[in-house]
N, C-alpha and C positions, 0 to 999 in steps of 0.2 A: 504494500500500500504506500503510495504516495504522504499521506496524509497518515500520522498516530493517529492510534486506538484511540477515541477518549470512553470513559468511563467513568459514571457520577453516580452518586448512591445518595438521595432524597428521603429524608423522616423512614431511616431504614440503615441499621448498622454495618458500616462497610465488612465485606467477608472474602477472607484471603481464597479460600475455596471457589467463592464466588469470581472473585477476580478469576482466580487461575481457568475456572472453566469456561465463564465469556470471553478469555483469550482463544483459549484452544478454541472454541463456536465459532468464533469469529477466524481463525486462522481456515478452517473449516470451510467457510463460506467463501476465503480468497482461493482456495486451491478448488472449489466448486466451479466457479466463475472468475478469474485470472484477471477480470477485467476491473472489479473495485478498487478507487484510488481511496477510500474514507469510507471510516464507521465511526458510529457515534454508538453507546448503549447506556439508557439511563433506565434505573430500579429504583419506583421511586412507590414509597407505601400511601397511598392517598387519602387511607381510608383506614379505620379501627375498628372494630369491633369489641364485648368484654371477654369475649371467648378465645380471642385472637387468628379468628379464622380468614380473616381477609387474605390475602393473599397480594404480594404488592403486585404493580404495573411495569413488566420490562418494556421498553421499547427501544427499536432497534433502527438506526436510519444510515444507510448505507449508500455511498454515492459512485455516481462511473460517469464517463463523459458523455455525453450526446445520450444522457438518458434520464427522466426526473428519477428521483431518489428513491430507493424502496423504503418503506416504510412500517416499520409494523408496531403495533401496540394496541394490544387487547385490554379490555377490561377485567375487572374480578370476577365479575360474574361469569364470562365465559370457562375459567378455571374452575368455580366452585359447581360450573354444569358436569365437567367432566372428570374429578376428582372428590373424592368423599372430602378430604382433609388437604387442600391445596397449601404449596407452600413454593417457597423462589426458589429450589431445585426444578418444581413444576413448572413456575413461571417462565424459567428459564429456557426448559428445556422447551414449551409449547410456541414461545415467540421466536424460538432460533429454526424448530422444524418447517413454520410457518415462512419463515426467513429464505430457507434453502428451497421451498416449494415455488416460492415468487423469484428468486434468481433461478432456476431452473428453468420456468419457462419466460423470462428475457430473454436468457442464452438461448432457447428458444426460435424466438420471435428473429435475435440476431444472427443466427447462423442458418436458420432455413433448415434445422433436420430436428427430426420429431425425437427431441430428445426421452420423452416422456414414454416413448416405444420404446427405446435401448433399455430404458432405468423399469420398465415390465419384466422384459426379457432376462435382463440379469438378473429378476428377482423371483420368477418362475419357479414355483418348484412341483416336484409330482408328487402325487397322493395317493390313497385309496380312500375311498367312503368306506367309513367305521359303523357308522349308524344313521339310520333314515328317520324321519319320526315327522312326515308329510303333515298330520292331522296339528302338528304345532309349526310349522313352515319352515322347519330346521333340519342340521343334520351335523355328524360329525366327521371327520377324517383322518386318517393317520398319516399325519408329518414326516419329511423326510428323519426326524430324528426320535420318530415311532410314539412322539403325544399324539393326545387329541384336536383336534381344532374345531372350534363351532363355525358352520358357514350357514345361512338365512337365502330360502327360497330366491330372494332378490339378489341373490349373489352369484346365482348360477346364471352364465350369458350362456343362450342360443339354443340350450336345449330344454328340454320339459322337465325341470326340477319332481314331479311325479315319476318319471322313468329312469331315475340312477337308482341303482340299489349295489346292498354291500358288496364289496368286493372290485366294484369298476373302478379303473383308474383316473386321476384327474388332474391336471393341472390348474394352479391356486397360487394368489398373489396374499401374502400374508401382511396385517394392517392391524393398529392398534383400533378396536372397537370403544364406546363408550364402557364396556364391562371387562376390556382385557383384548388381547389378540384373538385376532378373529378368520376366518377365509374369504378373500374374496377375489370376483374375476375368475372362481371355477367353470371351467370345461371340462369334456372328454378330451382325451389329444386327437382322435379325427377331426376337430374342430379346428 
């Protein structure tokens, strides 16, 4: 980067861990997209509660030439929707994933190749269906590393989620769900 890191911590005690890991996120996002001259990242606690469950506000603004800024910075509420007990390891981690998903598709936009298809493909993995259970619109699989994985009717593209049953093989893109990793982007491999 052209431009230091800056790094500011607002009604929220500065945290050496914290530093260390918004460097490495950030270092992360330069070797992503090669093109950021600047990042900004401020953690700033806006809000209290007496239970202390707010959770602060990272926001992350990132610059390149010939392009406006990315930007990101959620509220608490969108943390306290996907997390029982959120906290700025959470916060951190949800604005930064969010961060490489929006440089992802600039590089995108600027290179003209569907990056978003290569980052499928390398993340492809094959399955079998573990268990069916139609009448709740679910089902499970066995993971390349022999768990289970829950995948939802609506996960399954192109074929009739009523017509897999155990034993058939699948390929499955794995993804954090609202209750934990989840399957999605299941097929058969004729597909």
């Amino acid at each position: 980067m052209q431009v230091p890191l800056q790094i500011a911590f607002h009604k929220v005690e500065k945290s050496d861990w914290a530093e260390r890991e918004i460097r490495a996120r950030v270092d992360r996002l330069t070797k992503l997209y090669n093109k950021v001259v600047g990042a900004s990242v401020t953690v700033d606690q806006r809000a209290t509660n007496v239970e202390g469950t707010i959770p602060p506000v990272v926001r992350i603004e990132l610059s390149m030439p010939g392009a406006a800024p990315v930007v990101v910075a959620y509220e608490p509420e969108r943390l306290q929707r996907r997390f029982q007990s959120p906290d700025l390891r959470n916060a951190i981690n949800d604005a930064f994933e969010s961060a490489e998903r929006q440089l992802a598709g600039l590089k995108d936009q600027r290179t003209g190749r569907p990056e978003q298809l290569d980052h499928e493909a390398r993340n492809q993995f094959l399955g079998q269906i573990a268990e069916m259970h139609p009448e709740e619109d679910h089902g499970f699989l066995i993971t390349k590393e022999g768990s289970l994985l829950y995948f939802h009717r609506n996960s399954v593209l192109s074929e009739d989620f009523d017509e897999l049953k155990r034993g058939d093989e699948v390929h499955y893109v794995e993804q954090m769900g609202d209750t934990g990793p989840a399957a999605a982007k299941v097929r058969t491999p004729s597909r």
